[in-house]
N, C-alpha and C positions, 0 to 999 in steps of 0.2 A: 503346554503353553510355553513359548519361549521364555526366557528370563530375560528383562529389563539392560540393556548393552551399559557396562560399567568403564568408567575412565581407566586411568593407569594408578590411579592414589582409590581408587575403589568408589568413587561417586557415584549416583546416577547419571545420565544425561538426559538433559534438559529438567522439563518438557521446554516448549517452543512454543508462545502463542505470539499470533499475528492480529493485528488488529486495522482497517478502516481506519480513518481518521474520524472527525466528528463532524456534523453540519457547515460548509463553509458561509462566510457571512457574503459571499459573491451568489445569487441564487438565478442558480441557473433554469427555472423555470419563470422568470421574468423577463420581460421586456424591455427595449422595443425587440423589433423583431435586425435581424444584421442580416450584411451581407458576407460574402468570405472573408472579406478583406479585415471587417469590423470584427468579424469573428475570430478569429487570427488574435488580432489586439485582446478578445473580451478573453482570450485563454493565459494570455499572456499573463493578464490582469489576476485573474484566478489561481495561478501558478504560485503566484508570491502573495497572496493574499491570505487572511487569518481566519479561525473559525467565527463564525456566529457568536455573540454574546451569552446569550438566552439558555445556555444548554447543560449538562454536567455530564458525567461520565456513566454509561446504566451500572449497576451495582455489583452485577455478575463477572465485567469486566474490572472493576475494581478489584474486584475480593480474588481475582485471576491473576491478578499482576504486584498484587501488597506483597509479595515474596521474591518479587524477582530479581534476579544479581546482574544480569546485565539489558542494559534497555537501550535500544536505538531507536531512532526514528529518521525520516529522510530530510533531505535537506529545504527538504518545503515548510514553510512556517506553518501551514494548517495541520501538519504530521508534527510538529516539533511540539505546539499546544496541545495536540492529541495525547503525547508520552507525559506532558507534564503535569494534565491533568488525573489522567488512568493512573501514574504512578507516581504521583509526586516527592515519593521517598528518594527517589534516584535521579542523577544527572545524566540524560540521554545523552550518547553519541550521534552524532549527526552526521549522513552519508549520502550520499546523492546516488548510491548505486541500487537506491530504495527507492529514487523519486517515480514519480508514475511513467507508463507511457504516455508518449506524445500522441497531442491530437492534432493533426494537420487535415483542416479543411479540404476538401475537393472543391475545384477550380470551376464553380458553378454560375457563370453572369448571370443577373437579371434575378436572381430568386432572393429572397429574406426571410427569415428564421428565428426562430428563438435559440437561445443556444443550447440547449438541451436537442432540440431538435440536430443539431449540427455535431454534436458530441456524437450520436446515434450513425450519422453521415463521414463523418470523419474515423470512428472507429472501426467501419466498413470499407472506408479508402486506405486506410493504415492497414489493414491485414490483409487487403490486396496488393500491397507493394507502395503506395503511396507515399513520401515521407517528405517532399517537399526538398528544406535543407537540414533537415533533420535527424535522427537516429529513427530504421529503418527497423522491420519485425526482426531480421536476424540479429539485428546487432542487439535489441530489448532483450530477446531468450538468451542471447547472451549473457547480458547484465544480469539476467533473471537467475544464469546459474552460478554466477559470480556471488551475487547476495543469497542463495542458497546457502554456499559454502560458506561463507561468513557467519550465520547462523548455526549451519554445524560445529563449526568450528569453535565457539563461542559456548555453546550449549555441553561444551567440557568444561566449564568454569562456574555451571549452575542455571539458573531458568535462567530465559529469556524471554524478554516480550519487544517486539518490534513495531510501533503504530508506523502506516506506511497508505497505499491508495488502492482505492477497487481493483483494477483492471492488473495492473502490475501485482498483486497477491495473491488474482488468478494465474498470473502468470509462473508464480513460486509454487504454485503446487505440484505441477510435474518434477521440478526440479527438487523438489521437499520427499518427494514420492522415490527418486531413483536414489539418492542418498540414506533411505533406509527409514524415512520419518511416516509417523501414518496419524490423519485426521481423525484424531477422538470425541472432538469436539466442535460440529458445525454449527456456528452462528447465521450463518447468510452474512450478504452480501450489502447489508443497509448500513446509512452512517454508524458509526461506533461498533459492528457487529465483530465478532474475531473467533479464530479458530484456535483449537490446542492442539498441538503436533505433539507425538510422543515416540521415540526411537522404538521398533522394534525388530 
């Protein structure tokens, strides 16, 4: 069995857990129904908007992160309550190189939606090349392995836990994977779920 990769002062590193944010209080399975244009706006809206009230952090995820020495989250507010909940021992850093991918609507007249529906829509026009005026697939897997390395990087100075967004923390996994990190612990992919990455 391999042994656990050691700093230069003889530490362990990491582990690394990443985390969902929590329920936004923007609920994208309501109504009314938009069109692109609205939809556009309702993301916009969602973007900077805060979690749900009503919620707490599940307990496994706590008892995951009450040790952690360094905590970021993205520069999204629904990620920044995310960290301050799950850890609230620690002052997150905040990075926008963690925020999610973009959801740019396809250019659809005459139809309306709910935006869940649209999220579905636009996820599908975003990985086909879509991006409107936007940040575009190549340049996210970029970011994606930018915020990889920063995690690495970091995960020399003791745990880590990152709260951050769905789509964008499937995108750190390849990038978690070629830097030598490997998934011991799968959550899924639901509000609050998170993984634990451990170097081996």
């Amino acid at each position: 069995m391999a042994m656990p990769d050691k700093t230069s002062t003889g530490r362990q590193r990491g582990p690394i857990i990443i985390s969902r944010h929590g329920r936004p209080a923007l609920d994208r399975t309501a109504g009314p129904r938009l069109n692109w244009k609205q939809y556009r706006d309702w993301w916009e809206r969602y973007e900077i908007g805060p979690l749900a009230d009503d919620q707490s952090p599940p307990e496994g995820l706590v008892e995951a992160v009450v040790d952690a020495e360094i905590v970021f989250a993205s520069a999204r507010l629904r990620a920044q309550q995310t960290a301050a909940r799950a850890a609230p021992h620690m002052q997150a850093l905040f990075d926008p190189v963690f925020n999610e991918a973009p959801l740019p609507p396809p250019l659809l007249p005459g139809v309306r939606y709910l935006p869940k529906t649209w999220n579905i829509l636009a996820r599908a026009a975003w990985l086909n090349g879509h991006a409107l005026d936007g940040e575009s697939v190549k340049q996210a897997r970029q970011r994606a392995a930018s915020a990889a390395a920063k995690l690495d990087a970091a995960s020399t100075e003791g745990k880590v836990y990152l709260a951050a967004h769905g789509w964008f923390n499937r995108m750190l996994r390849p990038e978690m994977k070629k830097l030598g990190w490997k998934c011991s612990y799968d959550g899924g992919d639901a509000y609050w779920s998170y993984r634990i990455y451990e170097y081996r």
